[in-house]
C-alpha positions as CSV (number, residue, x, y, z in Angstrom):
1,X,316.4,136.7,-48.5
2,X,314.9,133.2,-50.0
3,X,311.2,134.2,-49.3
4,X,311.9,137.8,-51.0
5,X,313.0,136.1,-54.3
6,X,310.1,133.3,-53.9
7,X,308.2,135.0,-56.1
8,X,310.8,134.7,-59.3
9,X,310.5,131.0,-59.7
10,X,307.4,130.2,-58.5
11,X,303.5,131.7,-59.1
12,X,301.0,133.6,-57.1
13,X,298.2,130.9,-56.0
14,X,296.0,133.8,-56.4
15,X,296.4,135.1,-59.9
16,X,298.3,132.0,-61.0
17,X,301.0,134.0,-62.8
18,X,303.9,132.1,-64.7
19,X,307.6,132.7,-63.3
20,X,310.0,134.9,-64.8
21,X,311.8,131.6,-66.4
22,X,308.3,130.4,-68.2
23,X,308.2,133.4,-70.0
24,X,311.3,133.7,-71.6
25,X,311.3,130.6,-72.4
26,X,308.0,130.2,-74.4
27,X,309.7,134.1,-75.8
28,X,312.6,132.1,-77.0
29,X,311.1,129.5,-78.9
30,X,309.3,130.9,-81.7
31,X,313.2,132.9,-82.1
32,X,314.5,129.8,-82.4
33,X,312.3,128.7,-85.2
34,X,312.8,131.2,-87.4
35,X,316.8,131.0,-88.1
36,X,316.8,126.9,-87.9
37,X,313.7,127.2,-90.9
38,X,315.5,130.0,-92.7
39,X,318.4,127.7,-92.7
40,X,316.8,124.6,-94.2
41,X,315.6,127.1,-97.0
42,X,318.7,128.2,-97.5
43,X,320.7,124.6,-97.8
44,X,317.6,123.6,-100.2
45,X,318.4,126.7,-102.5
46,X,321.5,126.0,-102.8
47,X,321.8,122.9,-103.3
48,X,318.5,124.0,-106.4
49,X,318.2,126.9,-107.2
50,X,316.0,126.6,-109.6
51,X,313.2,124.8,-107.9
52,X,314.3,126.5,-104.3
53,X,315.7,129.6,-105.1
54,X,311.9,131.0,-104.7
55,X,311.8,130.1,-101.4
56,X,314.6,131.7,-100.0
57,X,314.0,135.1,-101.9
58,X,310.6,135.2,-100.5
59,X,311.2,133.5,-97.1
60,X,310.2,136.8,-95.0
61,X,306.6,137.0,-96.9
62,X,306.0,132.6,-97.1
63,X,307.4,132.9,-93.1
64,X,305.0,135.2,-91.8
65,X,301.8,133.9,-93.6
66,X,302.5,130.4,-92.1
67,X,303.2,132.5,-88.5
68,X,299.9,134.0,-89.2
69,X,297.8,131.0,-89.8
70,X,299.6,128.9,-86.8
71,X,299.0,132.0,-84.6
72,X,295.4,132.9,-85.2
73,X,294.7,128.9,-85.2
74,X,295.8,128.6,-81.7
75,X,295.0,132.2,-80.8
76,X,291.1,131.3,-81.3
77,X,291.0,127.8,-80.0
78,X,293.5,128.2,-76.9
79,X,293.7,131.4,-76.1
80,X,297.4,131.9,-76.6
81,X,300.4,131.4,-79.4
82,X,301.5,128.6,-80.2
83,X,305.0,128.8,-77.9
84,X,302.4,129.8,-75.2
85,X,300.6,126.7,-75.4
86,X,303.7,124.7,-75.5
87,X,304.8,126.1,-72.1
88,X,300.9,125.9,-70.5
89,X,300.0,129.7,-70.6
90,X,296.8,131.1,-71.6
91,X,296.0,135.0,-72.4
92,X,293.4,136.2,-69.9
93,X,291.9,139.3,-71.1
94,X,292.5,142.5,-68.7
95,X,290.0,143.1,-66.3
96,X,288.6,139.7,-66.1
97,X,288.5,138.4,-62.7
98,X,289.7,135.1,-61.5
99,X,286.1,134.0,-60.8
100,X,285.1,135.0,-64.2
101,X,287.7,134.3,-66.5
102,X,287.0,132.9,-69.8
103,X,288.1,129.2,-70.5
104,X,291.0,128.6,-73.0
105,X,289.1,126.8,-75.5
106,X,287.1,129.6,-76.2
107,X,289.7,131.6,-77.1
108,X,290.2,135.3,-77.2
109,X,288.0,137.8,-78.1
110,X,288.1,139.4,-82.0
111,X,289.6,142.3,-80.4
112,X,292.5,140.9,-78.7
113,X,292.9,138.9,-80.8
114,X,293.6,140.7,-83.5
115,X,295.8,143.3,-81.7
116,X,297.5,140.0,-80.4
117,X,298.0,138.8,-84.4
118,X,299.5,142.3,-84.8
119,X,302.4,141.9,-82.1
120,X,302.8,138.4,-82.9
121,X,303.5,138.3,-86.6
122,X,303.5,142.2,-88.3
123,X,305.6,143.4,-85.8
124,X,308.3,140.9,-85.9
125,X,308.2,141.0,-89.9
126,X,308.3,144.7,-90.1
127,X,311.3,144.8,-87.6
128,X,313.0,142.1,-89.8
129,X,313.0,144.0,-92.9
130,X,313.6,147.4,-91.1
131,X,316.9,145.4,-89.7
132,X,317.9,144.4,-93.7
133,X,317.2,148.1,-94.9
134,X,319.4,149.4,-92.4
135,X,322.1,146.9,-93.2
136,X,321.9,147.7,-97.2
137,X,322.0,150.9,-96.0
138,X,325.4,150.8,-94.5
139,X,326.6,149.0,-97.0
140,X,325.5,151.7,-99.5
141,X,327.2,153.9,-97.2
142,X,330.4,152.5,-96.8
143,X,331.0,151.9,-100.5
144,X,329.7,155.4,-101.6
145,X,327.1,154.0,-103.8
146,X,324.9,157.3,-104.5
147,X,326.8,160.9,-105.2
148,X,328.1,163.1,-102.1
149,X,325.6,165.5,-102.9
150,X,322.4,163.7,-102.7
151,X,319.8,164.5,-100.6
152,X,318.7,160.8,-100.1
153,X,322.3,160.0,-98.7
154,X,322.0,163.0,-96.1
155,X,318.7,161.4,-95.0
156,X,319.7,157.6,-94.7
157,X,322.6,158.8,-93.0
158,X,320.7,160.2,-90.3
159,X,318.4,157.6,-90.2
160,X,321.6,155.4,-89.3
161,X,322.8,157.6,-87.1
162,X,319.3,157.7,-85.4
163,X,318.5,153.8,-85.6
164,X,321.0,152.6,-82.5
165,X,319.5,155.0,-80.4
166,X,315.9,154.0,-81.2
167,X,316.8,150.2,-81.2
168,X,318.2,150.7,-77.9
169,X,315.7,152.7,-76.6
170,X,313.2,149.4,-77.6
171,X,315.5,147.3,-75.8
172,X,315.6,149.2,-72.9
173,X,311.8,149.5,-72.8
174,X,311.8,145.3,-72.7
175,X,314.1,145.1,-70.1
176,X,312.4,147.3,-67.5
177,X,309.7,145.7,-67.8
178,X,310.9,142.6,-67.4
179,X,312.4,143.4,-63.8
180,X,309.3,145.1,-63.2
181,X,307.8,141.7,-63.7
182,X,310.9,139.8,-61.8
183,X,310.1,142.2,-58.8
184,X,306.3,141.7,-58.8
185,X,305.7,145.6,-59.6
186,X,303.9,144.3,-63.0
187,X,301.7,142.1,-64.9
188,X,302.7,141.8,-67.9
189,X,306.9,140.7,-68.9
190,X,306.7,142.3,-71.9
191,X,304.8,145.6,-72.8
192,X,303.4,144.8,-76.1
193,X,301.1,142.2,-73.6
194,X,300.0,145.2,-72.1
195,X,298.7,146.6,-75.6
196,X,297.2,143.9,-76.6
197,X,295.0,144.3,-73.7
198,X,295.9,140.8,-72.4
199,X,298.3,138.6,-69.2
200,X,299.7,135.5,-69.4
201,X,298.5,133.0,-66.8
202,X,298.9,129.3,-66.7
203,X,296.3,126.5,-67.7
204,X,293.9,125.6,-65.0
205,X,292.3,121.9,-64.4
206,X,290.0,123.6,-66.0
207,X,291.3,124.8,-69.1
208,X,292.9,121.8,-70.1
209,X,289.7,119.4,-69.9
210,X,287.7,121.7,-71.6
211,X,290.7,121.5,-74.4
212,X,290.9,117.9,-74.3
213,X,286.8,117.9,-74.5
214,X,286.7,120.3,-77.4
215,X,287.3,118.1,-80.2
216,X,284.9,115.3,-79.3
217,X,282.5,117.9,-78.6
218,X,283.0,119.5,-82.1
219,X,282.1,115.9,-83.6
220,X,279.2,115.1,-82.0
221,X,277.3,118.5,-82.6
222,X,274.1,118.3,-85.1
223,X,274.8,120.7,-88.3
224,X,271.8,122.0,-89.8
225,X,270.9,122.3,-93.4
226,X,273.1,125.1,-94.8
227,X,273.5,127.1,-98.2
228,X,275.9,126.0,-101.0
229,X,278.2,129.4,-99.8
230,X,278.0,128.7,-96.2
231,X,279.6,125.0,-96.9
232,X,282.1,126.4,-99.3
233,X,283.0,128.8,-96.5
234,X,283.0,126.1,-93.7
235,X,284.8,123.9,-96.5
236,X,287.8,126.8,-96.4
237,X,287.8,127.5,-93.0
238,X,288.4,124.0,-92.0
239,X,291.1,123.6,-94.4
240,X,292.7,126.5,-92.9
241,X,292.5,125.1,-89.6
242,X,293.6,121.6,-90.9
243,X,296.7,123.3,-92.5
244,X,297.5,125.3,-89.3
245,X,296.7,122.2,-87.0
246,X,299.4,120.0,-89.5
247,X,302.1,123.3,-89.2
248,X,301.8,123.5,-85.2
249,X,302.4,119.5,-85.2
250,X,305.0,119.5,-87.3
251,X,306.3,122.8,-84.9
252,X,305.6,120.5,-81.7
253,X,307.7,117.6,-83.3
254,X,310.6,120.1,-84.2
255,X,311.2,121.8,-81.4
256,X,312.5,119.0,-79.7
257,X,315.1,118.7,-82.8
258,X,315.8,122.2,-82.4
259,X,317.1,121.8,-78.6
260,X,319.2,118.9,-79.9
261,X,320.5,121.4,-82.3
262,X,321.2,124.2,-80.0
263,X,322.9,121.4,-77.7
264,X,325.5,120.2,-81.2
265,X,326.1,123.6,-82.3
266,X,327.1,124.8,-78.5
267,X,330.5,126.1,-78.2
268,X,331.4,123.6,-75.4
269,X,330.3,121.0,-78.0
270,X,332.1,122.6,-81.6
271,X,336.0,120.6,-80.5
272,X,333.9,117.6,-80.5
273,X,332.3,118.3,-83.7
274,X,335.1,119.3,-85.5
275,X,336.5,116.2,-84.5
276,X,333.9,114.2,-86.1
277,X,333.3,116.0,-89.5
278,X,337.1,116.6,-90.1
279,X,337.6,116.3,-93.7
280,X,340.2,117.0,-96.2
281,X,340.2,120.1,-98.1
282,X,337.7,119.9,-101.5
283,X,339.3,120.9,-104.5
284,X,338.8,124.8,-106.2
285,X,336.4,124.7,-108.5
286,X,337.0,124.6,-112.0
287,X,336.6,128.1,-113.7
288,X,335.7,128.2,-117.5
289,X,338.1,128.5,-120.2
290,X,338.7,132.1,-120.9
291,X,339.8,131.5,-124.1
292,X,336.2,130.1,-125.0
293,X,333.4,132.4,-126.6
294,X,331.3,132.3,-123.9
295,X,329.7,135.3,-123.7
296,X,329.5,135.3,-119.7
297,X,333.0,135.7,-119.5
298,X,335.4,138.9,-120.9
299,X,338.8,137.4,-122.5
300,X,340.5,139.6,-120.6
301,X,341.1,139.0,-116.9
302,X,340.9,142.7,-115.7
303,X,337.8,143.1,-117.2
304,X,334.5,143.3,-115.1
305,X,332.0,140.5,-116.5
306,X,328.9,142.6,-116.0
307,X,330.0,146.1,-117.3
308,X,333.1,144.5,-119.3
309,X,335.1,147.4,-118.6
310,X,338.1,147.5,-117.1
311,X,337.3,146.9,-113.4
312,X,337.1,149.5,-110.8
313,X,336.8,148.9,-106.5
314,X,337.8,145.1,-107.1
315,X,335.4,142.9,-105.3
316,X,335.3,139.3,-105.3
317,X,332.0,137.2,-104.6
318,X,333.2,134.0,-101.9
319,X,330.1,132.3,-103.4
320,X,331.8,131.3,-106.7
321,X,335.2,132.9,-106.8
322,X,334.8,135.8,-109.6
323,X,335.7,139.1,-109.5
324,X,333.6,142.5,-110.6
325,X,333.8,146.2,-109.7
326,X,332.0,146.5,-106.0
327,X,329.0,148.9,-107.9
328,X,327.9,146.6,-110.8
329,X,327.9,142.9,-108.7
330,X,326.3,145.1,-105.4
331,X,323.2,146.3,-107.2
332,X,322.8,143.1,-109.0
333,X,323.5,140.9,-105.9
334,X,320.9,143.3,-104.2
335,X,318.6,142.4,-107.1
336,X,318.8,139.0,-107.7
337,X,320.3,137.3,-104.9
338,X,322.5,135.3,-107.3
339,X,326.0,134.9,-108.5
340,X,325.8,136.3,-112.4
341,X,328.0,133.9,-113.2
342,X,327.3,130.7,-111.8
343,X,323.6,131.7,-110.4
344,X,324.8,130.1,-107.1
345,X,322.0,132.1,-104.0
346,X,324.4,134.9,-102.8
347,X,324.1,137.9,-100.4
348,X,325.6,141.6,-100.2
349,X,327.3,140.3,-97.4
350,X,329.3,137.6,-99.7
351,X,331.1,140.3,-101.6
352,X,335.0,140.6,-100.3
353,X,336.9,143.8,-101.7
354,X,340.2,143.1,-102.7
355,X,343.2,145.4,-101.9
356,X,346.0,145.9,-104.2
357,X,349.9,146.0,-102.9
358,X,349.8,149.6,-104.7
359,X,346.8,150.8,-101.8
């Protein structure tokens, strides 16, 4: 029963393909970089908004251009992603035989590697923003935001009703061919490898002096006499390069912090670290006098302060404390991403109906 499961944790000598474990774990990394960054952006605008709050309105768009430069950097000088490299995989164009495989350092060719760009950093972003759309959506739908009779909320609604199927469905596809993989029945864990045109295989002796060679090599060539455009676009170029070399680094550096963090935020680990950081209570913050002429505030407390009118589908936002009718802080919440009050970075998913005894 051990030799039938050999092949799960260790490689074919042959085609030199990574184990089952290799794969998800170079899969897992670039995951994990996303949500630790997005959190550092997020402490940083809150604690400024003013100089942060930039940042984590248009973390998505700044995320995914950084993803794309780090990508296509190592992409054309290693032959694989970044997380690839980490783990010591290469892509290895389909078709290419083991006698005549291309060497990592001269990376992939334009067009896998630009179907490779696409699966690595579009796809992710587009599924991302598809995943926010459909939770505003629900939100929209649960609070009855546009009238009964709208066509629009006919269609989302299918579309909601539609999307768990579909995101299963994608799931589903993932993890087929995944135990294909497991079982030996494929090349490829994942099928978006398969349409990029490309496998995974690991580094040979090979692969890694000619990457360890590259740089020097790089160096020492003679440049000939060039136009004032052709430096200015050699100039660029190597800045790009220099930026996405400084980016993976800094990546390489942090992914080592990023197991530690995984390891102190572990729920084996949270009675330990609610022992340490115990801490008393903070005080509620101070609200402003309502008796003051600020025009922020309405001098009556059953007022709304954006539409100062008697409130309607109370809603408190747990980012500052105030209270507003659900439709006039959920479309400015959606807009702003701020508390109108105190401009404190806020969500849709901060806003907390209230209940009265009488409902």
């Amino acid at each position: 029963m051990a030799e039938h499961g050999a092949h799960i944790t260790t490689a074919s000598v042959a085609d030199d393909q990574p184990s089952i474990f290799e794969v998800v774990a170079q899969d897992s990394l670039m995951t994990a970089v996303r949500p630790a960054l997005q959190h550092v952006v997020k402490v940083l605008a809150e604690s400024n908004p003013a100089h942060y709050g930039f940042f984590w309105r248009w973390f998505d768009e700044i995320f995914t251009l950084l993803d794309l430069l780090l990508q296509q950097h190592y992409l054309s000088k290693t032959s694989a992603s970044f997380s690839e490299n980490f783990y010591g995989l290469k892509r290895i164009v389909m078709g290419d035989t083991h006698r005549f495989q291309r060497l990592a350092s001269a990376g992939l060719p334009k067009k896998q590697l630009w179907k490779s760009l696409m699966f690595l950093v579009l796809l992710p972003y587009l599924k991302v923003k598809l995943e926010k759309l459909v939770y505003s959506l629900r939100e929209e739908d649960e609070y009855s935001i546009h009238p009964p009779s709208s066509h629009w909320k006919r269609f989302y609604r299918a579309f909601l009703a539609a999307y768990p199927f579909v995101n299963m469905a994608w799931e589903g596809w993932f993890l087929v061919q995944q135990l294909q993989y497991i079982l030996g029945k494929a090349q490829h864990h994942s099928p978006l490898l398969r349409l990029a045109g490309v496998r995974l295989g690991r580094l040979t002796v090979q692969d890694i002096q000619a990457l360890a060679d590259r740089p020097a090599e790089v160096s020492m060539m003679q440049q000939p006499a060039r136009s004032v455009i052709e430096n200015i676009k050699s100039a660029l170029k190597k800045a790009v390069g220099g930026a996405a070399l400084s980016l993976s680094t800094g990546l390489s550096v942090g992914v080592f912090f990023l197991q530690f963090l995984d390891w102190w935020y572990s729920s084996e680990n949270q009675e330990t670290i609610k022992s340490l950081t115990a801490l008393p209570s903070p005080p509620p913050p101070v609200h402003l006098d309502y008796n003051s002429d600020s025009p922020l505030l309405p001098k009556m407390k059953t007022v709304c302060p954006l539409c100062r009118k008697t409130r309607v589908n109370d809603t408190v936002l747990a980012t500052s404390g105030y209270v507003f009718c659900y439709r006039c802080v959920f479309n400015y919440v959606r807009s702003h991403q701020a508390c109108p009050i105190t401009g404190y970075p806020t969500e849709v998913q901060h806003l907390i109906k209230l209940y009265s005894p009488e409902n």
